[in-house]
C-alpha positions in Angstrom: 49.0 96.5 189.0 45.2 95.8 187.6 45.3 92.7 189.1 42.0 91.1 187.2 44.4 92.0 184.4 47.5 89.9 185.6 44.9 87.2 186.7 43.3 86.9 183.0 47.2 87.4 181.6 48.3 84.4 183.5 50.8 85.8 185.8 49.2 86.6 189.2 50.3 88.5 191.9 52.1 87.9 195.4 50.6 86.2 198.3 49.9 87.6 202.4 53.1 85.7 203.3 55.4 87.1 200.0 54.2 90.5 200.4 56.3 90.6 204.3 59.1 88.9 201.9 59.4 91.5 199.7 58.6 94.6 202.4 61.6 93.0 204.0 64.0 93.1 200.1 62.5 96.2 199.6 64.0 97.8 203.3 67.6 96.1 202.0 67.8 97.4 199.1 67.0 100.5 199.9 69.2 100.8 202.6 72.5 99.9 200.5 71.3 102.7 197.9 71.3 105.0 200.7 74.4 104.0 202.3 76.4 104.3 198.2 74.3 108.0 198.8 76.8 108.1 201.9 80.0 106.6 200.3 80.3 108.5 197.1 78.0 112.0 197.6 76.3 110.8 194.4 72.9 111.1 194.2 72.1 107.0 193.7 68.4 107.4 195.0 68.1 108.5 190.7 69.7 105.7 190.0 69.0 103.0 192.9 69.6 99.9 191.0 73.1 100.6 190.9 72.9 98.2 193.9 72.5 95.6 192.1 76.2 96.0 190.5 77.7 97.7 193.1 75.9 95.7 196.2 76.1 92.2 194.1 76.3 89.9 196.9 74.2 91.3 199.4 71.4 92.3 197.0 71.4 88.3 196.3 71.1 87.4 199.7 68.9 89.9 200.8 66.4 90.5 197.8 66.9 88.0 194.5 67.4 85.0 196.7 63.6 85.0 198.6 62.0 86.9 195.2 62.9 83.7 193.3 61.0 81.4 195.4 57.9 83.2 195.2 55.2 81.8 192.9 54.3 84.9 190.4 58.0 85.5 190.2 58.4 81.9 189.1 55.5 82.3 186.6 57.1 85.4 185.5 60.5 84.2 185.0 59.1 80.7 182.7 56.9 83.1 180.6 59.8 85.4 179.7 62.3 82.0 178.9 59.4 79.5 177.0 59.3 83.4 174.9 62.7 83.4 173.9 63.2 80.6 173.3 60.2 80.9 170.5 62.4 83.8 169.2 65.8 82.1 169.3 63.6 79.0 167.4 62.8 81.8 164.4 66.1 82.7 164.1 65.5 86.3 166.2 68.5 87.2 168.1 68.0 90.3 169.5 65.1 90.7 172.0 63.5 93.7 174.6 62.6 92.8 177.8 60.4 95.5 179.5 57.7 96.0 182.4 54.6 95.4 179.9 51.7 96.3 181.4 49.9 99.6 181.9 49.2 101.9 184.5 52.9 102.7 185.2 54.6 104.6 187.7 56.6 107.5 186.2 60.8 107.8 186.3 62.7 107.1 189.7 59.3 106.4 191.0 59.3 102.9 189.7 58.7 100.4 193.1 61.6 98.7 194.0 60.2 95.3 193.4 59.6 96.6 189.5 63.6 97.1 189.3 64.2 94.0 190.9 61.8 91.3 189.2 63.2 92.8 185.9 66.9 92.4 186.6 65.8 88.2 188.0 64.0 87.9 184.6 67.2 89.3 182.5 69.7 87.2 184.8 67.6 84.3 183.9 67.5 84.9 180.7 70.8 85.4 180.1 72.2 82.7 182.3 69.8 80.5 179.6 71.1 82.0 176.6 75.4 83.3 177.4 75.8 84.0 174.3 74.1 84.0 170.4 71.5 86.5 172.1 71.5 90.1 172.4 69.4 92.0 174.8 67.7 95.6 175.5 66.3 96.3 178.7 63.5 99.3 178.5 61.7 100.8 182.4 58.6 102.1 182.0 58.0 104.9 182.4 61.1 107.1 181.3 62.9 105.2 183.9 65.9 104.6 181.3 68.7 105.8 184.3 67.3 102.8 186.6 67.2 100.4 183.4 71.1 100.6 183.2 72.5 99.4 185.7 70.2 95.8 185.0 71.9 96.1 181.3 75.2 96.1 182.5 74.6 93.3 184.4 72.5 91.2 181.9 75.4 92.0 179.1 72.5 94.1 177.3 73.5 96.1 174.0 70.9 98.5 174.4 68.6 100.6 176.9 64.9 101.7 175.3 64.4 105.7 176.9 61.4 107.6 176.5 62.5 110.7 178.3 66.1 111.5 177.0 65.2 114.8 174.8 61.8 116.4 175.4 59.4 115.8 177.6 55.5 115.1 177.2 52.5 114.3 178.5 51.5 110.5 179.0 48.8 108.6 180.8 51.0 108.6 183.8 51.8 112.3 184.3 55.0 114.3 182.7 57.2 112.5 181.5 60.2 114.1 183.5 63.5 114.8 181.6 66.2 116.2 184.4 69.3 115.6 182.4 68.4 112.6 182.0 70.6 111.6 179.0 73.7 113.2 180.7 73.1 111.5 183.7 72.6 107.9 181.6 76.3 109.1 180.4 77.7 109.6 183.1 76.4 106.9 185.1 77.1 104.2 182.5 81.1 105.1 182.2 81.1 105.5 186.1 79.7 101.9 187.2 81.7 100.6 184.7 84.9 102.3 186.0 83.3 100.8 189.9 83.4 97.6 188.1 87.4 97.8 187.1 86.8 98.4 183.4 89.7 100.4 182.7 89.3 101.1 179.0 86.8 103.9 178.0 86.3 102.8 175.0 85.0 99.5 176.7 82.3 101.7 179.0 80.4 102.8 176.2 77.9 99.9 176.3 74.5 99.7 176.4 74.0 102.4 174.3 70.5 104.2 174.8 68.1 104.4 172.2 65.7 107.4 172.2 62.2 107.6 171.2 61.6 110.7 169.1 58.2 112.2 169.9 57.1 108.8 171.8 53.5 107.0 171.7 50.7 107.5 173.7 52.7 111.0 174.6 51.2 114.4 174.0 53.4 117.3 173.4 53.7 120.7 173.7 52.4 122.3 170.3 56.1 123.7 169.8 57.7 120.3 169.5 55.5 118.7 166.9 57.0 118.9 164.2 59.8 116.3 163.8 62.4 119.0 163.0 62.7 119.7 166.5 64.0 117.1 167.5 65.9 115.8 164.7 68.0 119.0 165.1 69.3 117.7 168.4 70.9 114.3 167.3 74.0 115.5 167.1 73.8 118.3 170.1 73.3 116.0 172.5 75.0 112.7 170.8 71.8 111.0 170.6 73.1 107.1 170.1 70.1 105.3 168.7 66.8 106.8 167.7 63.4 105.1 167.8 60.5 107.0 165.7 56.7 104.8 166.3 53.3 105.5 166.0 50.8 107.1 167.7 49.7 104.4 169.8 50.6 100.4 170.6 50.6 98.7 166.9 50.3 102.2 165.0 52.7 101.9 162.3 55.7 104.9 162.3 54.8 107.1 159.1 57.1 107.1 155.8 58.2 110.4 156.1 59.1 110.4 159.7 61.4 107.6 159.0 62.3 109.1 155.4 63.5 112.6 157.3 64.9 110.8 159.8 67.5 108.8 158.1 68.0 111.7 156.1 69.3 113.6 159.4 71.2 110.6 160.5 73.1 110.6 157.8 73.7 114.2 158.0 74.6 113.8 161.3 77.4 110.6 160.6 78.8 112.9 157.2 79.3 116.7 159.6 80.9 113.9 162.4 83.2 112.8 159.8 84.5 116.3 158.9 84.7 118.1 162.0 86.2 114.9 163.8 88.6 114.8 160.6 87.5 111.2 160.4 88.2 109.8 164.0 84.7 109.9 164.8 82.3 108.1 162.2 79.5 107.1 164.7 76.6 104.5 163.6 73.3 105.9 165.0 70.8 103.4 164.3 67.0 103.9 163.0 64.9 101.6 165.0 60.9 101.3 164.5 59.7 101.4 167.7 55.4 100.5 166.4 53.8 98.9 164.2 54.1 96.5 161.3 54.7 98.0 158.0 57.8 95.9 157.3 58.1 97.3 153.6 58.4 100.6 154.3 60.7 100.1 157.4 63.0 98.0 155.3 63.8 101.1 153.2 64.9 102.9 156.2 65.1 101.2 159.6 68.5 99.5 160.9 65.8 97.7 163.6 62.5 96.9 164.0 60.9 96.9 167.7 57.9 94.8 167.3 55.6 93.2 169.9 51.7 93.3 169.1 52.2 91.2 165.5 54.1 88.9 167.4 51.4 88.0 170.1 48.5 85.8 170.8 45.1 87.5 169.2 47.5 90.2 167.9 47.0 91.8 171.6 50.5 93.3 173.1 49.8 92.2 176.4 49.3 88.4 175.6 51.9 85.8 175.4 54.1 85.2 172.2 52.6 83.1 169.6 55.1 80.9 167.8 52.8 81.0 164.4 53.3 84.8 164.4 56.7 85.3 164.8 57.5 83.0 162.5 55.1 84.5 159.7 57.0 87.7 161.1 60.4 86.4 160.3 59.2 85.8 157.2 58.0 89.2 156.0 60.7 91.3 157.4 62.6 88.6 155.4 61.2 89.6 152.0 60.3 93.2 152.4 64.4 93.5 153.4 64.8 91.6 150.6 62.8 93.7 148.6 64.8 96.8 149.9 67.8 95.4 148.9 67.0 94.7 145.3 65.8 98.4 145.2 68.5 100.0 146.2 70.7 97.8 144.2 68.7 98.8 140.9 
């Protein structure tokens, strides 16, 4: 949005004659998300990129088709494949692809074009890579409802959501949180049932994984302590939880994570004997900040780490290869490390 920003980033921004081009995607694409308002009395302007499933062929035509051609989309699209491939290089297989770049617009306000460069970027990135990669998608901000329906489609394994428990106070405004993990629910088993999966147990993908008390968030005084919200991993079937910092590169602290798998675990053992063992669910631990590798081997099933892995150690900068593959290297040993620990 800054765009002296996206000019000293690389990336640019669309010219006179793309701007009409995307006015014109932005009238289709809107139009078929009112017309599924029409056809199924569900409220799709929450969820407009179900178009993008549900629409398939004219949202190509119409939208993905001219927004290819442009130049910053271009740009866009290399950046995000010559980054990947850096990853796949260093042997990591499992990647996040978001809207970086602060201010953002909050929930179902995201612009159109946002939704749609991101699902072009993760269809390019997955035509590139069919298999051997896995893929989250994360909208920001708290925009996990619209993220979805670009998972499904890009095979993803995971949506990032800021805005599935409480809500808080960012940069942008309140975070809302109308149902918004329900909704996320219901929406995912829905499109896939649009899309002829007939198993249930087969709609249950991407999961969602929830940041607990989220960076650069402020929250009500009430819902600081971590107990708050640890309490409601089970309530509300939480499927992945994501504990960071304070801000960008702020490592999560030890005892967050240590309390945290603590309730997870709690949470898997009470599942076990209520469900009289039909239901044994794994609810990951994923760092979401920072880079204290040896304390999040004790703890963390994931690690969600972008600022050590770029150029100048700046989040915003491209991926440099010298950095993720020192990366690779620590969480190597310190899981290492953990291992032998445990094991002793």
């Amino acid at each position: 949005l800054n765009t002296a920003y996206s000019d000293a980033l690389g990336v640019g921004t669309f010219t006179p004659e793309e701007v009409r081009a995307l006015d014109q995607a932005r009238v289709a694409v809107d139009g078929l998300a009112r017309k599924l308002v029409q056809d199924t009395a569900l409220d799709f302007m929450e969820c407009r990129s179900a178009v993008f499933l549900l629409c398939a062929e004219q949202v190509e035509g119409h939208a993905l088709a001219p927004l290819r051609k442009m130049g910053f989309v271009r740009t866009l699209v290399a950046r995000a494949l010559a980054e990947v491939a850096v990853f796949m290089r260093n042997g990591v297989t499992l990647v996040e692809v978001e809207n970086v770049g602060p201010p953002y617009f909050l929930g179902n306000q995201v612009p159109w074009e946002d939704l749609l460069l991101l699902h072009v970027v993760c269809q390019a990135i997955r035509e590139a890579h069919p298999t051997g990669l896995r893929m989250g998608v994360h909208v920001l901000s708290g925009d996990e409802v619209e993220a979805l329906p670009i998972a499904i489609a890009a095979k993803a394994c995971f949506v990032r959501s800021e805005s599935t428990v409480f809500s808080g106070h960012r940069p942008e405004g309140r975070v809302p949180n109308r149902g918004n993990l329900a909704k996320f629910f219901f929406y995912r088993n829905y499109l896939h049932a649009r899309l002829g999966v007939a198993d249930p147990a087969h709609r249950r993908w991407p999961q969602v994984w929830s940041d607990l008390q989220k960076k650069h968030t402020v929250f009500d005084s009430e819902l600081l302590p971590l107990d708050r919200w640890l309490e409601n991993i089970s309530f509300v079937k939480i499927e992945g939880v994501i504990i960071t910092g304070s801000a960008t590169g702020v490592s999560a602290e030890e005892e967050d994570l240590k309390k945290t798998r603590q309730a997870i675990d709690k949470v898997r053992a009470e599942t076990e004997a209520w469900s009289q063992g039909k239901l044994s669910p794994f609810i990951p631990l994923i760092t979401g900040s920072g880079s204290n590798f040896e304390v999040y081997a004790r703890y963390a099933d994931f690690v969600i780490t972008g600022t050590t892995l770029k150029q100048g150690l700046f989040w915003e900068n491209p991926v440099s290869e010298a950095n993720v593959a020192a990366t690779v290297v620590r969480l190597a040993e310190a899981a290492r490390k953990a291992a032998a620990t445990t094991a002793s």
